[in-house]
C-alpha positions in Angstrom: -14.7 52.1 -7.1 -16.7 49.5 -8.5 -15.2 45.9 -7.6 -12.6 43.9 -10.4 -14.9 42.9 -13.3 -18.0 45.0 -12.6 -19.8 47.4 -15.3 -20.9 51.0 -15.1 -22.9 53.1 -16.5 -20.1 55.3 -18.9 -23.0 58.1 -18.2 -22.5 58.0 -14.5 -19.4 58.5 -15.3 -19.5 61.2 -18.2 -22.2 63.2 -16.1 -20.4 63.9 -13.1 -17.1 64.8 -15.0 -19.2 67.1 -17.3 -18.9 69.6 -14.1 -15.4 70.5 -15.2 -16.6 71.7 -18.8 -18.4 74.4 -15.9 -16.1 75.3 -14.2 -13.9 75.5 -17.4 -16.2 78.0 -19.0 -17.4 79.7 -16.1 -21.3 77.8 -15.5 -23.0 77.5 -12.7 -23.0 74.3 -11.4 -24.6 71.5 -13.4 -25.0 73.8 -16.6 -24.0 71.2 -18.3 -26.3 68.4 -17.5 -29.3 71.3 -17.4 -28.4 71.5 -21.2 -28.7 67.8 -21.6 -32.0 67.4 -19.9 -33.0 70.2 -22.1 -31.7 69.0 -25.2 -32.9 65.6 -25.1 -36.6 66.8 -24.2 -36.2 69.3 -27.3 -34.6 66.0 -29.3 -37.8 64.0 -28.5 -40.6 66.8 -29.3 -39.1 67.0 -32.4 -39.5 63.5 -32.8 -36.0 61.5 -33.3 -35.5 58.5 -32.2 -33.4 56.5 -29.9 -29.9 57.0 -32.2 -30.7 60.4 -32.2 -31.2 61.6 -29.0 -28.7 59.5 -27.5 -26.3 61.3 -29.7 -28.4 64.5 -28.5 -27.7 63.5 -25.2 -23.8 63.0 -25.1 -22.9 65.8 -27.7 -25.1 68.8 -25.0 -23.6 67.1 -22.4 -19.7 67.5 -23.5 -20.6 69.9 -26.0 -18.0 72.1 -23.7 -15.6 69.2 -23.6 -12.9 71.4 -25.8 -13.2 74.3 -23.4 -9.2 73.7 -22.2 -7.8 74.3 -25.7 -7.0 77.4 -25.9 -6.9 78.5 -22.1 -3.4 79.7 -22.7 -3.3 81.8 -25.3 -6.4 83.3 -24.5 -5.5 83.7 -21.2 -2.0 85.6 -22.2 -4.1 88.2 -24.0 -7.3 88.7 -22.0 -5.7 87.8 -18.8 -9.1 85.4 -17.1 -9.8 83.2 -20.2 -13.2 81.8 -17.9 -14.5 85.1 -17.7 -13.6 86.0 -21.1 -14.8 83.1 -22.4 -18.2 83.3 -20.4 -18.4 86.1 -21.7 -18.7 85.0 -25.4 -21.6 82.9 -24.9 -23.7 85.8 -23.8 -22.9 88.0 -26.4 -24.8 87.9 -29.9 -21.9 88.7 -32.2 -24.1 89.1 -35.1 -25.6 92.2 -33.5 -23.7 95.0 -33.2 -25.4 96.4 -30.1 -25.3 93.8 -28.2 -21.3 93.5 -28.7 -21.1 97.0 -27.7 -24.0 95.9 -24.9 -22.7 92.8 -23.5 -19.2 91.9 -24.5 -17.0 95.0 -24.7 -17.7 96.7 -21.2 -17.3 92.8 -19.9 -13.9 92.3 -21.3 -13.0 95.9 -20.3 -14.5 95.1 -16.5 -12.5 92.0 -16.6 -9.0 93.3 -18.1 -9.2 97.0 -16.2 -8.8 98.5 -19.8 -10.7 100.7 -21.4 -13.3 99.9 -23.9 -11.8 101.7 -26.4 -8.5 99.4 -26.2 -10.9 96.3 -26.1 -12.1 97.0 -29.0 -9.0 97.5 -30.7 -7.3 94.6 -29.3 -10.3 92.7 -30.9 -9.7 94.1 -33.8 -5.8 93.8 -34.6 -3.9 90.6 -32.2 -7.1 89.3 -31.0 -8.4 88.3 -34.7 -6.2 85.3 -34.4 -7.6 84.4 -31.3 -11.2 84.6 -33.0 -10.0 82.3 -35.8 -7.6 79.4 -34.1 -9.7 79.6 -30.3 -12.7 77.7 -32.3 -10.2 75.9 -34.5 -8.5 74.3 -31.8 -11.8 74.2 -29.6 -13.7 71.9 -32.2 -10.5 69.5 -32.5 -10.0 68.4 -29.3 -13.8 68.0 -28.6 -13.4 65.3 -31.3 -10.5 63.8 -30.3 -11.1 63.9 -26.7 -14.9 62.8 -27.2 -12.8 59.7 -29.5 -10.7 58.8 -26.4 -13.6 58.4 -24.4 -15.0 55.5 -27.0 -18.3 57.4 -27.7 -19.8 56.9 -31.5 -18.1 58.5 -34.6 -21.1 60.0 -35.0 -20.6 62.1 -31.6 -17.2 63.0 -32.4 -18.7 64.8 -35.5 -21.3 66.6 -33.6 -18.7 67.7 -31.3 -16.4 68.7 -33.9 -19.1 71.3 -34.9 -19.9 72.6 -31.5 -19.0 76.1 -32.8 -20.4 75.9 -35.9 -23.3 78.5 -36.9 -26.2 78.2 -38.6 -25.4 81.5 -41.0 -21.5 79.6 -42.3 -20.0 82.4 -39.5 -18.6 79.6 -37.1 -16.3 77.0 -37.0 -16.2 74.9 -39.2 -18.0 76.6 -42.0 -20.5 74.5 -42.3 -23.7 76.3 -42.8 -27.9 75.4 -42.5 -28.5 71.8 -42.4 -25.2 70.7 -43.3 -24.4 70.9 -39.4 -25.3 68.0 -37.9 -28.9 67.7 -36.3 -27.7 66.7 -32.9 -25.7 69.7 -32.8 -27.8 71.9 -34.1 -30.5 70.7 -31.3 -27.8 71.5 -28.5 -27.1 74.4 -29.9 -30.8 75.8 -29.0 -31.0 73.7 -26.0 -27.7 75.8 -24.9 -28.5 79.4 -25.4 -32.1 78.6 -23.6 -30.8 77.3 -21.0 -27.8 79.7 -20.3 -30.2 82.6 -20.4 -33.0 80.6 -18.4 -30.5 80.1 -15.8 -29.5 83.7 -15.8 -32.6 85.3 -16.3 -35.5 83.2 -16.5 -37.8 81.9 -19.6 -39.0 84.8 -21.2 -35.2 86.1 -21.6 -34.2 83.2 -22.8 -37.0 82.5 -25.7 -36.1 86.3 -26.3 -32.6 85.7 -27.4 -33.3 82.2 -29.1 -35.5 84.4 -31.4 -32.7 87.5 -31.6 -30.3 84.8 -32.7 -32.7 82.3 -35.3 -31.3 82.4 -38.6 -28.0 83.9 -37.4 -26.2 81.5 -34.7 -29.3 79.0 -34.1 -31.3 77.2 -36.9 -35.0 79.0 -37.2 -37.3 75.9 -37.2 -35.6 74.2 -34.2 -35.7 77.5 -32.2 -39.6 78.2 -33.5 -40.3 74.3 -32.3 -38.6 75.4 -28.9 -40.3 78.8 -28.2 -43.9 76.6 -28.6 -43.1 74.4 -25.8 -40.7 76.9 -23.8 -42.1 76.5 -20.5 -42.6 72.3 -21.1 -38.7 72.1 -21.7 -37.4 74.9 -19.3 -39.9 75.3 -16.5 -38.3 73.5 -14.1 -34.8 73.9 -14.3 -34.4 75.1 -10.8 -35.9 72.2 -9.1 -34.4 69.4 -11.5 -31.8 66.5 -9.7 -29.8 67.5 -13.0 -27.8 64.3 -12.1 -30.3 61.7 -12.1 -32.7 63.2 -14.8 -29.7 63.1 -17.1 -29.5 59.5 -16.1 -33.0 59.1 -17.2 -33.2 60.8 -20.0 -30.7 58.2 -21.8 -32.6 56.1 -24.4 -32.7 52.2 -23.8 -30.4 49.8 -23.9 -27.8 52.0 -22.0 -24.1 51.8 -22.3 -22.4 49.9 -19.9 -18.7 49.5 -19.9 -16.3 47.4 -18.2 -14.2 49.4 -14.8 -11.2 48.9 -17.0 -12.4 51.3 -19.6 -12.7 53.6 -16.5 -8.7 54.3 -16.9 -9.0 55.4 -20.2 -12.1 58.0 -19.7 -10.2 59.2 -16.4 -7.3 59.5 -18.3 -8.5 61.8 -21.5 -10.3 64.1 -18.6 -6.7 64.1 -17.0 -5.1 65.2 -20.1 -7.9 68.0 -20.9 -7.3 69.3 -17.7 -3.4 69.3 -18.3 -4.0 71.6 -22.0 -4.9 74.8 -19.2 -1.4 75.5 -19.4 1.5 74.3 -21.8 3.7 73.1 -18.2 1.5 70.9 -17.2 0.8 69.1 -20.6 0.9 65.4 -19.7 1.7 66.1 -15.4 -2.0 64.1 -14.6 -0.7 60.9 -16.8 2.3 60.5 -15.4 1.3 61.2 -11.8 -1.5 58.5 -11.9 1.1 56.4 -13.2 3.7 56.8 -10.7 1.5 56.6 -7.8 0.0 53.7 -8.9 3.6 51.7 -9.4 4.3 53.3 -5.8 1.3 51.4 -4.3 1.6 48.7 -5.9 5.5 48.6 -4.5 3.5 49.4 -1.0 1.9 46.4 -1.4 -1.5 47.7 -1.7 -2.8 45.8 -4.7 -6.4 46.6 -3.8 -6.0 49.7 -4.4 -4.1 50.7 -7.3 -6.9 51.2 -9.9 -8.3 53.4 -7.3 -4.9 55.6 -7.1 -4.2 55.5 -11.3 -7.4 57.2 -11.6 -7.2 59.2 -8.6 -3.6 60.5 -10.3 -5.6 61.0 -13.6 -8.2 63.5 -12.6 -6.1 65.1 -9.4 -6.1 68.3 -11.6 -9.4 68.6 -12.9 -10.2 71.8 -10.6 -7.5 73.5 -12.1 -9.7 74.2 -15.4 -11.5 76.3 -12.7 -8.6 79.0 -12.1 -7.2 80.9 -14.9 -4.5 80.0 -17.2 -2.9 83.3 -16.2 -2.1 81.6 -12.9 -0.2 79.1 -13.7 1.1 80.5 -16.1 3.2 83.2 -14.4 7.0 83.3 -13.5 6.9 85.0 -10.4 5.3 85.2 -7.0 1.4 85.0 -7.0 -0.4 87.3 -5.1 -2.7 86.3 -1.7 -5.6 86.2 -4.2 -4.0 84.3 -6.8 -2.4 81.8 -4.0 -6.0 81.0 -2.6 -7.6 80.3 -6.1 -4.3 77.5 -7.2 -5.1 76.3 -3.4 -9.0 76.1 -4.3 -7.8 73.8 -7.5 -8.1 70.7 -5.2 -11.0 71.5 -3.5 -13.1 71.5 -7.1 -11.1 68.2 -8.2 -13.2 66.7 -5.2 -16.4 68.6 -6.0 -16.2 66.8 -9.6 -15.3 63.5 -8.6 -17.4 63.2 -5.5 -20.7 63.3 -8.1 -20.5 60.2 -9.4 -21.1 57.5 -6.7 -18.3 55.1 -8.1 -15.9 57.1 -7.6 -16.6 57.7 -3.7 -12.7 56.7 -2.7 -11.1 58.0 -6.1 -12.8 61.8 -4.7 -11.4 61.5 -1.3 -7.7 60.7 -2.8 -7.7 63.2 -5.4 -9.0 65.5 -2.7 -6.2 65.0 -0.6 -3.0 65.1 -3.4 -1.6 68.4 -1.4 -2.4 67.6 1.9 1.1 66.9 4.3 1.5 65.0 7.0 2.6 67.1 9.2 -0.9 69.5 8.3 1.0 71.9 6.3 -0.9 71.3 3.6 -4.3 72.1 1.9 -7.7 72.4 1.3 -8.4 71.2 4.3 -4.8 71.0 6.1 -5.1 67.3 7.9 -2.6 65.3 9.7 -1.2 62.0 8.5 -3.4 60.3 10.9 -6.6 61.1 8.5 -4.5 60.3 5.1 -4.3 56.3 4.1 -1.4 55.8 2.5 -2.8 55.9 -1.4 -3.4 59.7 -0.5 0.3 59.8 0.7 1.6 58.0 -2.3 -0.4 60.3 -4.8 0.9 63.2 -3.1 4.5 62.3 -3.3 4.5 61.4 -6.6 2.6 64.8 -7.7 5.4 66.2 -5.6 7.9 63.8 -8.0 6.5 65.0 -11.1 6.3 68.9 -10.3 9.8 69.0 -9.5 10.9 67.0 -12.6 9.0 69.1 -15.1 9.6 72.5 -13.8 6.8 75.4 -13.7 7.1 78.7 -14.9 8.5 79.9 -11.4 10.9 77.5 -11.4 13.1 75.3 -13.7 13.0 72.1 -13.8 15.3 70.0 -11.7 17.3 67.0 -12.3 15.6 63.3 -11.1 18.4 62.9 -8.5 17.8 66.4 -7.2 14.1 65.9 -7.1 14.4 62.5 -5.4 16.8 64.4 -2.4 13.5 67.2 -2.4 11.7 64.2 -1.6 13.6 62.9 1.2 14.0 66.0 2.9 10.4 66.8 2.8 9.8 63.0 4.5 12.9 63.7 7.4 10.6 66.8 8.2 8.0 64.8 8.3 5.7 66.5 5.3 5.5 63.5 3.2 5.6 60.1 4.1 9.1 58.4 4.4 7.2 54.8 3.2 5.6 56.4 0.1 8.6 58.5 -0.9 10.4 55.7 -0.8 7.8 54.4 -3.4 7.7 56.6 -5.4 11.5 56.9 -6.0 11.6 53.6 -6.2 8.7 53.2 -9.0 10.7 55.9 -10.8 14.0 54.1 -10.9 15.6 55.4 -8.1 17.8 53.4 -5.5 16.0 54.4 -2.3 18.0 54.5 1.0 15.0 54.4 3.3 13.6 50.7 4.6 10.3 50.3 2.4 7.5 48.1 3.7 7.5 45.1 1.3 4.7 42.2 0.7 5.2 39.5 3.2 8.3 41.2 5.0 10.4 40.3 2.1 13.7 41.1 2.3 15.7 42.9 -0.5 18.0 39.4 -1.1 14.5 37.7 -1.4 12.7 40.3 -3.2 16.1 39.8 -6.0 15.3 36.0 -5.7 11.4 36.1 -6.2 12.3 38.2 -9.5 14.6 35.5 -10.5 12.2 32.7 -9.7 9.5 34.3 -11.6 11.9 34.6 -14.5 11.5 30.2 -14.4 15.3 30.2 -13.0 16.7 26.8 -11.3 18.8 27.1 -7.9 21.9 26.9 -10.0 21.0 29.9 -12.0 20.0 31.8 -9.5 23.2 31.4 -7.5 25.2 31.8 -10.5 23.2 35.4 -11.1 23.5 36.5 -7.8 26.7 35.1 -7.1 26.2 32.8 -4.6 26.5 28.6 -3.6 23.2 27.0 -5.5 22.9 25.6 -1.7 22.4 29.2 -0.2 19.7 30.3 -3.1 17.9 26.9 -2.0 17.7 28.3 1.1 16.6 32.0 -0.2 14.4 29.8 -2.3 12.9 28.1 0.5 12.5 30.9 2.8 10.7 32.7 -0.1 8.2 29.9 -0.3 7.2 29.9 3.4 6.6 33.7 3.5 4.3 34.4 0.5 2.7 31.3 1.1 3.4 28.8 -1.9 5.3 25.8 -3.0 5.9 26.1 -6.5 7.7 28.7 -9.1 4.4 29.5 -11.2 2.7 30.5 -7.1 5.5 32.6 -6.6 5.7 33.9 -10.0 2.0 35.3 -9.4 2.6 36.8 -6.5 5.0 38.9 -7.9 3.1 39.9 -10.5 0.0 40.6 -8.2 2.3 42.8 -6.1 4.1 44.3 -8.8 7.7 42.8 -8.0 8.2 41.3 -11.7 11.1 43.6 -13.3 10.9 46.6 -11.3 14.0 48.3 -9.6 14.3 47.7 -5.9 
């Protein structure tokens, strides 16, 4: 993490969190940023300027950013909405053969049916799909591209990521009337999707099968002229760091608090792959970073929120169908939910300033005692962040319910918790945060800033609050005399002499109005 009051470069950032738009639509690896490095070389040999390709450059780059929206619904009729999805972008719905060719005998692969009931699934329940999947697509590009602070005139491009040249897309904007950004990373994305799976000449092939259907002509004539200047080297590119470059001067930088909010619109995109999780990242990041700061562990509670934030982000890269089902998964199924943390770390680990939010997110479902996964470590390689995170992702499963189970009441969740810390899965110290930072009255001992008792802990509060001796006795019911004393031994173990020292203290350890 970057230290308190530093900047960053919001396309650091942006770039390595792109990877989960892959996964989500079923790209290779750094797809995305490919597309941007293409896009912003096709942006400046068409000649726009800086404003423009920057726009180029974050609107190829997240042009995917929406691809969570409709996970579920398409995922309850085709079963694998990444496959079926995938499958989409390589088939040229404007020609006939190629639906036949490409997109029919992939869905009926996919599904096991036959292509016959494809085909007439397309035609009759799956028509809605093909009008509100794009719909809902294009919306929360917008709004999610709006949460993450980037230009209005982004969030339009975004908004018509699915448009189409011919009026056929969504929304029905036709010909120049899409925006030119978008219609630049439009071209930029069918090359490189079919340089990546077939090389150049396929993919100037289908740019010129889809000009003046999908793709606007005089971009994709402009493209074919120089196809081997803006494609040739995809294979050898450091997609990362050529993105990085290929952003026009000045830069933006953002403060590490805006950090929170970008984490936190990833989190929630990652939450839409299934209506049961639909704000689960949120209130884990939340929860685990109260339950630190309760720990004690100031330094690193920014670290955990975000951690909690994008813990899920690999689950874009396992179907909806997964978590969406009410009974027992299958071996396969089991190991692809299991991966889901794996790719969270993939993501994160990408982007350098977020070396210690990777290894926590990494870590949300290992256990102490090993039982857990991906990698199955003991508590002995898990700082107590990773601890915290995973008990309160533990917390907030139980409380929501999934479709295999219902959900359970907060006291019943909160004696889940304590059993799984007497057998020694989760840590007793962090459970007891956790429970604590979500109201509960916690019957374990938990470790408290400066070996503060609970009496003390009540009297800090209460001297924060501005209180005299007198009041404080009279609210906690004892002799002024005895809360000078509390008062007094307060003092000597935080390490101040005065009410406004001890009231920050308890706000820099979180102890101002929280439940014991």
């Amino acid at each position: 993490m970057c230290q308190r009051g530093d900047v960053f470069r919001l396309l650091g950032v942006l770039g390595g969190l792109a990877m989960t738009t892959d996964l989500g639509v079923g790209a290779p690896p750094e797809e995305s940023l490919k597309r941007c490095v293409v896009a912003t070389r096709l942006a400046r040999s068409l000649g726009c300027g800086p404003r423009e390709v920057s726009d180029v450059l974050y609107t190829s780059l997240l042009q995917h950013l929406g691809c969570t929206a409709y996970s579920h619904e398409t995922g309850r009729l085709w079963g694998d909405d990444i496959a079926f999805v995938r499958l989409a972008f390589m088939t040229d719905f404007a020609d006939r053969s190629d639906l036949w060719r490409t997109w029919v005998p992939g869905v009926a692969a996919t599904t096991g049916w036959s292509r016959p009931r494809v085909l007439a699934t397309a035609l009759t329940v799956g028509r809605r799909g093909m009008k509100d999947g794009p719909a809902a697509t294009c919306e929360i590009a917008r709004d999610a591209s709006r949460g993450l602070g980037l230009p209005a005139s982004v969030q339009a491009d975004l908004f018509h990521a699915m448009a189409a040249w011919n009026g056929t897309g969504h929304p029905a904007a036709r010909g120049e009337a899409i925006p030119l950004p978008t219609r630049i990373t439009h071209v930029a994305s069918t090359a490189t999707l079919f340089a990546l799976h077939a090389g150049t000449t396929e993919s100037v092939a289908q740019l010129r099968r889809r000009a003046g259907s999908e793709l606007d002509p005089e971009i994709v004539a402009a493209f074919a002229s120089r196809a081997d200047e803006l494609i040739g080297d995809l294979d050898e590119l450091d997609a990362y760091l050529a993105v990085l470059d290929a952003e026009p001067d000045p830069v933006q930088l953002v403060a590490e608090a805006r950090l929170e909010g970008v984490a936190r619109t990833f989190g929630h995109l990652a939450d839409l792959k299934s209506p049961w999780l639909h704000g689960h990242s949120a209130a884990v990041g939340d929860l685990a970073a109260d339950a630190v700061r309760h720990l004690g562990l100031d330094a690193h509670v920014t670290a955990t929120r975000v951690a909690g934030y994008l813990h899920d982000l690999g689950r874009v890269a396992v179907p909806s169908r997964v978590w969406d089902k009410p009974g027992q998964l299958t071996v396969g199924e089991r190991e692809q939910a299991r991966m889901h943390a794996y790719h969270s770390e993939r993501i994160l680990a990408r982007v350098p300033a977020l070396a210690e939010v990777a290894a926590l997110a990494g870590q949300h479902h290992e256990r102490c005692d090993g039982s857990g996964y991906h990698r199955g470590v003991t508590a002995s390689q898990l700082p107590m962040p990773s601890r915290a995170l995973a008990a309160a992702d533990r917390y907030r499963g139980l409380v929501e319910g999934r479709p295999h189970r219902p959900a359970l009441s907060p006291a019943d969740a909160a004696a889940r918790l304590k059993d799984d810390a007497r057998r020694g899965s989760l840590d007793a110290d962090a459970v007891d945060a956790v429970l604590a930072a979500a109201g509960h009255r916690t019957g374990v001992r938990r470790t408290r800033p400066a070996d503060l008792t609970e009496r003390q802990v009540a009297v800090l509060r209460l001297m924060a609050r501005g209180l005299s001796n007198r009041q404080i006795g009279r609210e906690l019911v004892i002799s002024a005399r005895t809360a000078e004393h509390h008062v007094q031994d307060v003092y000597a173990k935080i390490g101040v002499s005065t009410r406004a020292g001890a009231a920050l203290f308890a706000m820099e350890h979180g102890l101002v109005d929280k439940d014991g």
